[in-house]
Structure formats: C-alpha cells, structure tokens
C-alpha positions in Angstrom: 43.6 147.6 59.4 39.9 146.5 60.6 38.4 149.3 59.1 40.3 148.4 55.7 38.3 145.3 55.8 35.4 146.6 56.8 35.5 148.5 53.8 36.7 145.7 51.4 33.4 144.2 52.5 31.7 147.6 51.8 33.3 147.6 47.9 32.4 144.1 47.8 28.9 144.5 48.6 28.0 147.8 46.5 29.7 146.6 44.0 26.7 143.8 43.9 24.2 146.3 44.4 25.3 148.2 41.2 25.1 144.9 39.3 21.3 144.3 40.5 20.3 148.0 39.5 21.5 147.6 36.6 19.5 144.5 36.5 16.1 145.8 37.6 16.6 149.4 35.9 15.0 148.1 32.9 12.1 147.0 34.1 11.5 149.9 36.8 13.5 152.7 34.8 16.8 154.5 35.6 15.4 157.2 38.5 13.5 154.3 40.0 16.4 152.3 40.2 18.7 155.1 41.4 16.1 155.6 44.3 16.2 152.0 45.2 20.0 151.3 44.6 21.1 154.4 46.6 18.1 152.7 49.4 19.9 149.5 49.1 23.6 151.0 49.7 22.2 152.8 52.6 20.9 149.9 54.4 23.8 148.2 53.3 26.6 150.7 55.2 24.3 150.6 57.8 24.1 146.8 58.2 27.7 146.2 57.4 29.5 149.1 59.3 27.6 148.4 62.8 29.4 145.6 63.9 32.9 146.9 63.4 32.0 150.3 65.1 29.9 148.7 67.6 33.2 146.4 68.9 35.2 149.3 68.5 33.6 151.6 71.4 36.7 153.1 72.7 37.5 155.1 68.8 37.7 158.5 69.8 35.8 161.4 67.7 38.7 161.7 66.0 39.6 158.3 65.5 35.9 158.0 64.3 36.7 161.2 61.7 39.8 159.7 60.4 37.9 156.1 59.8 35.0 158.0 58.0 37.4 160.5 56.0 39.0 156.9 54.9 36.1 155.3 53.8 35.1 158.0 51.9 38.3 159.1 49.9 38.5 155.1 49.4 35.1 154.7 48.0 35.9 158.4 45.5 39.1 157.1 44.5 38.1 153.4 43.9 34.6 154.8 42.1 37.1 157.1 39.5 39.5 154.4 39.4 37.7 151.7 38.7 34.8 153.1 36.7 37.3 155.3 34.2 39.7 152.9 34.4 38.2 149.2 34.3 34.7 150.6 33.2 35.5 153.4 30.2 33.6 156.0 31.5 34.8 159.3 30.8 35.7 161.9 33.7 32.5 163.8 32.9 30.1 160.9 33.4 32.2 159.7 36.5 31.5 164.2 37.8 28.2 164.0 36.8 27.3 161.2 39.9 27.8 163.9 42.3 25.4 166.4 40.6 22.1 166.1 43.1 20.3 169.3 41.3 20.1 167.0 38.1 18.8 164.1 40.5 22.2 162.3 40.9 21.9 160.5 44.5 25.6 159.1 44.6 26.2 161.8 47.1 23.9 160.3 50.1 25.6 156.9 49.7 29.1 159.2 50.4 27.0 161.0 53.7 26.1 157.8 54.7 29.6 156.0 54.9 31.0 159.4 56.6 27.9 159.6 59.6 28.1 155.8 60.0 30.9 155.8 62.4 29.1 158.6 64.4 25.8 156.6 64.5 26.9 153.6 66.6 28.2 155.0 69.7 28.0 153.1 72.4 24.4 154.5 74.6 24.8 156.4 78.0 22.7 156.0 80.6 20.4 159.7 80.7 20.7 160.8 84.5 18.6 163.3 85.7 19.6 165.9 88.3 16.9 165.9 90.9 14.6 169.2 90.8 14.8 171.2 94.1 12.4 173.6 94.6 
C-alpha cells in the first residue's frame, strides 16, 4: 500500500511537470522542453522515491522488482488511460511517446521509475581480506 502512495505522489507530481513544459515549450521549443521535462521527471523519481525505499531496507530484490514492475505498468496504464481517455489523444500519438529513434524521451522517465528501487539500497561496509604474501 506505501508504494501505492508513493506513486500517487509520483502521478501527482509529473502530472505538474507536464503542465510547466507545456508552459515553457513555447518559449524554448518542443525538443528543448522534452530534454528539460524528461530532466525534471528524473530528478523528480529520484527525489520522491528515496525516502520510501530508503525506510524500506529490508524489500528483497524481488520485492524491489515487483514495486518497480508496479510503478511502471501504473504509470503506462494511467498515461493511455488518462491521455486517450481524459486528454483525446489518439492511440497513435499516445505509441509514438515511446519511439526514441524519432527523439521521443518518454522511455527514460519509464527506466528511471523501474532502477529507482535498485538505487537506494542500503550501503555495506567494503571489507577487505588482508593480503598474505
């Protein structure tokens, strides 16, 4: 249920960082504003998804998986769902996102929220063996 929240707060706040690119993309131009929105959601996952994972040491690997697989099949289904559905855009515009030869970067924000439960684990000490000669 945490990580249902955690991602609530994830919707919440790329949902805001679409609204500003769409804001600034006049001004700088669509790839500009892809490059910097796509920045933005990175730094956002980052910032938001730390905490959670950070408190939650003891997930497994594949408790980590199954959070990561979550967040990302939530984030595809509410992106299709909520851009065809409450947004009009057509099945091919909502495909196209995913097309990184034609310069779509929706993709990294998807790598991003599947490595983020992997990139806060807690630290182990390093130990060295000692050399003997």
């Amino acid at each position: 249920m945490r990580a249902l929240r955690v991602w609530l707060v994830l919707v919440v706040a790329m949902v805001a960082n679409g609204a500003l690119r769409a804001m600034v993309e006049p001004r700088i131009g669509a790839a500009a504003a892809q490059v910097v929105s796509v920045a933005m959601g990175i730094g956002l996952i980052l910032l938001i998804t730390r905490p959670f994972i950070a408190a939650a040491q003891s997930l497994s690997t594949v408790q980590r998986t199954e959070v990561a697989g979550a967040w990302v099949a939530l984030t595809v289904l509410f992106e299709f769902g909520f851009g065809h559905y409450a947004m009009g855009a057509s099945w091919t515009e909502l495909f196209a996102n995913y097309d990184l030869l034609q310069g779509r970067l929706w993709p990294l924000i998807l790598v991003a929220l599947a490595v983020s439960p992997f990139l806060w684990r807690p630290r182990r000490p390093l130990h060295f063996a000692p050399h003997s000669a």
